[in-house]
C-alpha positions as CSV (number, residue, x, y, z in Angstrom):
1,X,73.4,131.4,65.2
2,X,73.0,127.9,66.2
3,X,68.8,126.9,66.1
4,X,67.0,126.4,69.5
5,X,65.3,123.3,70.0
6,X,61.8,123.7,70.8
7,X,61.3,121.5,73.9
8,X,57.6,120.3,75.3
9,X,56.6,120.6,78.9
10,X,55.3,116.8,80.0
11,X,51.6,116.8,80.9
12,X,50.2,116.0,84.1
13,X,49.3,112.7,83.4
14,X,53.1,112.0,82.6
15,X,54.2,113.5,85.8
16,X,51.2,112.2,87.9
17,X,53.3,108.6,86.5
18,X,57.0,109.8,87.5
19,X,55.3,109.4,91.4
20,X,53.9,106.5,92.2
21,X,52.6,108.1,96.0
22,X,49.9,109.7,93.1
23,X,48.8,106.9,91.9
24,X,46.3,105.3,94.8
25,X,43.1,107.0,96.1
26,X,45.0,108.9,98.6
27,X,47.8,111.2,98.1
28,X,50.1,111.3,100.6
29,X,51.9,114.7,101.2
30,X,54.9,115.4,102.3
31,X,54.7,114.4,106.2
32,X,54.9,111.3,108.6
33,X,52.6,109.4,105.9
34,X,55.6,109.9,103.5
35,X,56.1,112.0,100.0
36,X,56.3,112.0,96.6
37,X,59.0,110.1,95.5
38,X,59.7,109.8,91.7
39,X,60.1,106.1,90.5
40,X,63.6,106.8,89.1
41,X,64.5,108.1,92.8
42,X,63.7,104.6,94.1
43,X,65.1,103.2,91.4
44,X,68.1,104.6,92.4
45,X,68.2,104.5,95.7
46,X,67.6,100.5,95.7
47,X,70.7,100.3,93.1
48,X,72.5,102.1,95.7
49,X,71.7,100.1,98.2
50,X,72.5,96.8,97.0
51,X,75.3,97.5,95.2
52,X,77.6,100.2,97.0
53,X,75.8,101.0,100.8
54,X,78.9,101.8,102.8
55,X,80.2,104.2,104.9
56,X,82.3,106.6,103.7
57,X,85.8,106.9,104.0
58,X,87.3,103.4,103.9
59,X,89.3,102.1,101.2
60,X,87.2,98.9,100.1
61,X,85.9,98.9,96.9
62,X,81.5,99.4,98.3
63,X,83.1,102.6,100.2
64,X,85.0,104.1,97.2
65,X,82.1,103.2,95.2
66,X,79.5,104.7,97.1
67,X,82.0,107.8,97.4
68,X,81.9,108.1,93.5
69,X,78.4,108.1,94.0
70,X,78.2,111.1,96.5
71,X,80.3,112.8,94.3
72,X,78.1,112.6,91.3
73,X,75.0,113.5,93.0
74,X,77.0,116.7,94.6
75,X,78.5,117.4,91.1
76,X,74.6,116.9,89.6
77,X,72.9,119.1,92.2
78,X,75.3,121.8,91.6
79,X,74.3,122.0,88.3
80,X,71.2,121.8,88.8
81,X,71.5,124.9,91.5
82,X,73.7,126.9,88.9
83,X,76.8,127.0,91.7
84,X,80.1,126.0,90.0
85,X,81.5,124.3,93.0
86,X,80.0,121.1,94.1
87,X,82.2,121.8,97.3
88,X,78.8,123.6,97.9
89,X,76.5,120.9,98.0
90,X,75.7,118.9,101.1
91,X,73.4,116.6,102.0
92,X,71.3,116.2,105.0
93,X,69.0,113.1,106.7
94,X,66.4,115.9,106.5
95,X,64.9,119.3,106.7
96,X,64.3,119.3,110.5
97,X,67.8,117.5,111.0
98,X,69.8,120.2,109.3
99,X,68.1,123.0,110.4
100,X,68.4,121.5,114.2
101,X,72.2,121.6,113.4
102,X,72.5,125.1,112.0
103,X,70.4,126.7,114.6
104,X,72.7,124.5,117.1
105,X,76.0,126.3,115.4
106,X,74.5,129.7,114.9
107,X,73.3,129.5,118.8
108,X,76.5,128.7,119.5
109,X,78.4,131.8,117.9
110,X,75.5,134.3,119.8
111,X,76.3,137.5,122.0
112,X,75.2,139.2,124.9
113,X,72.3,141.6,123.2
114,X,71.8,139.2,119.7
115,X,68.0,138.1,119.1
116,X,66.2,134.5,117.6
117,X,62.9,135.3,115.8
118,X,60.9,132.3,116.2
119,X,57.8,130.5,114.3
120,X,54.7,130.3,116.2
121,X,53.5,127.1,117.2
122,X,51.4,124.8,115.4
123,X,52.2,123.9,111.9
124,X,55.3,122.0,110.8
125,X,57.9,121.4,113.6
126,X,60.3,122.7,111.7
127,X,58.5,126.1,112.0
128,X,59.8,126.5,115.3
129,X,63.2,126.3,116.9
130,X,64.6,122.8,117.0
131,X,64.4,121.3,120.9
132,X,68.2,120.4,120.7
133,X,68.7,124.0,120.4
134,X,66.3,125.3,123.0
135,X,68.1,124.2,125.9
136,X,71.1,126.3,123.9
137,X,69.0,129.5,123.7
138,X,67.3,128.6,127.2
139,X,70.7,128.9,128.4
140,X,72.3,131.6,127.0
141,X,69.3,134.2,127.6
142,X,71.1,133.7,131.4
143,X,73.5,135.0,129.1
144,X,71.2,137.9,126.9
145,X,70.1,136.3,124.5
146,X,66.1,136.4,123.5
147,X,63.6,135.1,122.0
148,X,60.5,136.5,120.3
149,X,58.2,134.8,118.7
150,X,57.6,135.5,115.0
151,X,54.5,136.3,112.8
152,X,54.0,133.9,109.1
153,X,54.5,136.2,106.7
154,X,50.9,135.3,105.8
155,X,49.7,136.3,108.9
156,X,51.6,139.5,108.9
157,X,50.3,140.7,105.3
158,X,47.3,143.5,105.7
């Protein structure tokens, strides 16, 4: 039987450096004053940006490069996620965006009688149902379709 490496967990300090948000007086959460970015993230993003930012799709060498590069990441994150397929992985501008665009679609494929449990408001945005798709759901309770509004689980738990 092959031996198992014993492997050390970094300390704080150590990751406290990997994100350079933590290192002023004020940490900045994830929100409109930004997030934790690790430095090798940034690192990598500027690397991408001044050496393959293209669109996808074309056949110059930037757009095949950055290409490549979207492959890697998918091929990375699907490791990372434990799915075989990096078919599987997709990327999105952000949270809000891509769950505006799969409320959108699942809005879309509703029936007379289905139901939306919805956040409450207050809180993240996201929490609630994205305003593109609210003139959707507006329209199709014409159609029966409704809307309730949804307890946090933490509010819910006795």
């Amino acid at each position: 039987m092959p031996a198992i490496a014993a492997v050390s967990a970094p300390s704080v300090g150590e990751i406290r450096a990997m994100f350079p948000a933590l290192s002023g007086p004020t940490v900045r959460l994830d929100g409109p004053a930004g997030s934790q970015i690790p430095r090798q993230v940034i690192v990598s993003i500027a690397e991408y940006l001044a050496t393959c930012s293209a669109n996808l799709g074309g056949v110059f060498a930037e757009s095949l490069a950055a290409a490549r590069l979207v492959e890697r990441a998918r091929e990375r994150s699907a490791a990372f996620f434990g799915t075989p397929d990096a078919g599987e992985v997709g990327f999105g501008l952000n949270a809000s965006t891509v769950n505006a665009a799969l409320v959108a679609r699942a809005a879309a494929s509703m029936n007379k009688g289905d139901e939306v449990g919805r956040g409450h408001r207050g809180g993240h945005p996201a929490d609630g149902i994205p305003r593109g798709a609210r003139r959707r759901i507006r329209l199709s309770r014409r159609g029966g379709l409704a809307a309730h509004r949804v307890a946090r689980a933490s509010a819910r738990a006795s």
